[in-house]
N, C-alpha and C positions, 0 to 999 in steps of 0.2 A: 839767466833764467829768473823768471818770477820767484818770489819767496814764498816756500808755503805757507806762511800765516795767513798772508793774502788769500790765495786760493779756499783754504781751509776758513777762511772769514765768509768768504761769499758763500760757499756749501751752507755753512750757519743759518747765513742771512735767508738761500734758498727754501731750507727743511724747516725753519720754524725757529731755530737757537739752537742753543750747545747741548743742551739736553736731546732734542729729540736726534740731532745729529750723532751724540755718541750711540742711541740705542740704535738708529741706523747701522754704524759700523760693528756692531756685535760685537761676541767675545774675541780676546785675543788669542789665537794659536799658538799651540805648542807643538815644533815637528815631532819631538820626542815622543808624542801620544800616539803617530803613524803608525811605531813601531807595533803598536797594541792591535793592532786590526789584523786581523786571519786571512790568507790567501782566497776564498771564498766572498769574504765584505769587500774584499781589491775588487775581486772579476767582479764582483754583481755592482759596486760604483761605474767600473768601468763601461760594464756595459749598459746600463743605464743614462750616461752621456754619449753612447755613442746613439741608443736607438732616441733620444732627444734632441738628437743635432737636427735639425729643420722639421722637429714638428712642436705640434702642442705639448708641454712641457709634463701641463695638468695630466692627459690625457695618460702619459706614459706611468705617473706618480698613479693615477687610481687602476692601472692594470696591471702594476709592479709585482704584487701578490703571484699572480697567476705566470709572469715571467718567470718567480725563482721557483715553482711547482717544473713549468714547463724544462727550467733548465736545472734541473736537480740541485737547486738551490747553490748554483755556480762554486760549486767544486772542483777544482783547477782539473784534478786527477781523476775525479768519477767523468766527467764530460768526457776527457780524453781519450778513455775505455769503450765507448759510446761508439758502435758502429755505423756507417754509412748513411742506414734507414734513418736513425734519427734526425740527424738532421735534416733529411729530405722532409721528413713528416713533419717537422716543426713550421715547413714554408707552408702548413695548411692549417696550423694549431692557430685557433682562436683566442687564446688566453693572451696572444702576443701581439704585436704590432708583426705581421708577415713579410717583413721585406728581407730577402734570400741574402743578398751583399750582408745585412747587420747582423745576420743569423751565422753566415758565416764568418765574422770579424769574433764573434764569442768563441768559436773551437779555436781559432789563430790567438784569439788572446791569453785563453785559459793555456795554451803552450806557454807565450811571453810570459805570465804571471809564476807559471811552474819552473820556469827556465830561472827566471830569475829571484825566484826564491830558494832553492836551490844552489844558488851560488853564494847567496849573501844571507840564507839565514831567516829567510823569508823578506817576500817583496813590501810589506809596510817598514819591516826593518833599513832597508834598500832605501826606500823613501828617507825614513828618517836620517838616513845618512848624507844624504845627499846634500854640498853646501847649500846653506838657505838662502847667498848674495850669487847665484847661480839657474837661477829657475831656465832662463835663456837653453844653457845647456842641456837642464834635464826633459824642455821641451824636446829638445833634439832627439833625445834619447829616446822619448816615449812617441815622438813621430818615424823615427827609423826603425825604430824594432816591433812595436803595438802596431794593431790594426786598426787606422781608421781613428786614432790620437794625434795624428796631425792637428794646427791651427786650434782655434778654440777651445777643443774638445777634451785637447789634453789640459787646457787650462782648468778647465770646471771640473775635469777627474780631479787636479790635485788642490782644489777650492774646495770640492765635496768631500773629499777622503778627510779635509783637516789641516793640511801641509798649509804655510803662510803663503799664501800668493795674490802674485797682482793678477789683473783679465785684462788684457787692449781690449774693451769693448769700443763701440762707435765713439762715445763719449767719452772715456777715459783718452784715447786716442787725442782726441779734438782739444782737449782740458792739457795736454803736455804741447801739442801744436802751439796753445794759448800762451803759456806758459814759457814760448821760445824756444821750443826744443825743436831742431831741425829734423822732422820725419816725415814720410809720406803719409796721405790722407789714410788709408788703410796699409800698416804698418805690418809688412812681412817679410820684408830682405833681411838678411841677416846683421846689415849693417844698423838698422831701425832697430832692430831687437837688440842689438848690444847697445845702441846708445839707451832706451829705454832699460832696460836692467841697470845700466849705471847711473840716471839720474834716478829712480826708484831707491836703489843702495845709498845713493848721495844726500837725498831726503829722509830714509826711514835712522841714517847714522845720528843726523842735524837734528830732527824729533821724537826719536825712541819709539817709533808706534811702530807695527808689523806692518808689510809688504799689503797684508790685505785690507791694512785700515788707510793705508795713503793710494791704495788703488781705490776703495770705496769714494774717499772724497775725493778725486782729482771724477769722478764720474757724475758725481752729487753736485758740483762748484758746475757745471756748464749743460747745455744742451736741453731735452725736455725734462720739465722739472713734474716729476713723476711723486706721487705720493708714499706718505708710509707706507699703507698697507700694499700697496702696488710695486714698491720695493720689496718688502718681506717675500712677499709672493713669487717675484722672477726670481729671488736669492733664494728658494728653495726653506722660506725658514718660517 
């Protein structure tokens, strides 16, 4: 495997130097802050990545308001009380992005998020527990049990909620390809994601930085070399 100096050289070279590259990778996570978040900011992150999966990202951030009105401000247990009508009526509410599948993955989740808060104490707690040399699995977790957390989704739920994580995005992908790491071009067997988790662990042990600061630069080191403000902006920040 390449050395990440290396990689993490070229990122530099790409953004501008070391300065503007660190303010690229933002602050450093703490899982332990998960546990702070209320089963209500869980659902309304969650679902907020899932009605953002293939559309304009923007779009969804400036109708967000009218989402947590529309969904009683994703309370796991008020939703769940919430008879039949509602959610029919929701496939015609305006305030939302209208598509019936993501309307219904919110009452299936707000179950998952109550189920598993509930067991452990609350589900940011959950989170926070979960090993952090591990994400592989907690994918799993949140793709068999959540709805519609499958592949990416569940990655940017637990990027936005705060938890340390890396993203396979196109680019990240392509930068460990670079880098010698034997996976496929779009990285989804199981065996790809464990090798990926372990050179990830192998890296963040050898340079102390969080999962989401060596997932940043292994994306920033290759591919189209996208601007600051044009980073800030797809990271939500």
């Amino acid at each position: 495997m390449a050395d990440f100096a290396a990689i993490r050289a070229r990122a530099e070279k790409r953004k501008g130097g070391a300065a503007v590259l660190d303010r690229l990778l933002g602050a450093a996570p703490d899982n332990r802050d998960v546990a702070k978040l209320s089963d209500d900011r869980i659902l309304s992150t969650i679902a907020e990545r899932v009605f953002a999966a293939g559309f304009v990202w923007r779009v969804i951030e400036q109708k967000w308001p009218g989402f947590e009105e529309a969904f009683l401000h994703f309370e796991p247990k008020r939703l769940l009380f919430q008879p039949d009508d509602f959610w029919h009526e929701l496939a015609s509410d305006k305030r939302i992005v209208r598509n019936p599948q993501k309307i219904h993955s919110v009452k299936e989740n707000a179950a998952f998020v109550d189920r598993v808060s509930r067991e452990h104490g609350g589900f940011g707690k959950f989170l926070a527990e979960w090993p952090a040399d591990n994400q592989v699995g907690l994918m799993g977790f949140l793709g068999k049990h959540g709805s519609r957390l499958g592949g990416n989704t569940g990655q940017y739920f637990l990027r936005w909620v705060g938890w340390d994580s890396f993203i396979i995005s196109a680019d990240m992908a392509a930068a460990l390809r670079d880098a010698g790491l034997d996976i496929a071009e779009s990285p989804t067997a199981k065996k790809d994601l464990q090798k990926i988790q372990d050179q990830i662990n192998a890296w963040v042990s050898e340079t102390g930085l969080p999962r989401k600061h060596v997932s940043r630069i292994l994306a920033m080191s290759i591919g189209a070399n996208h601007t600051p403000q044009e980073l800030a902006e797809y990271m939500g920040e």
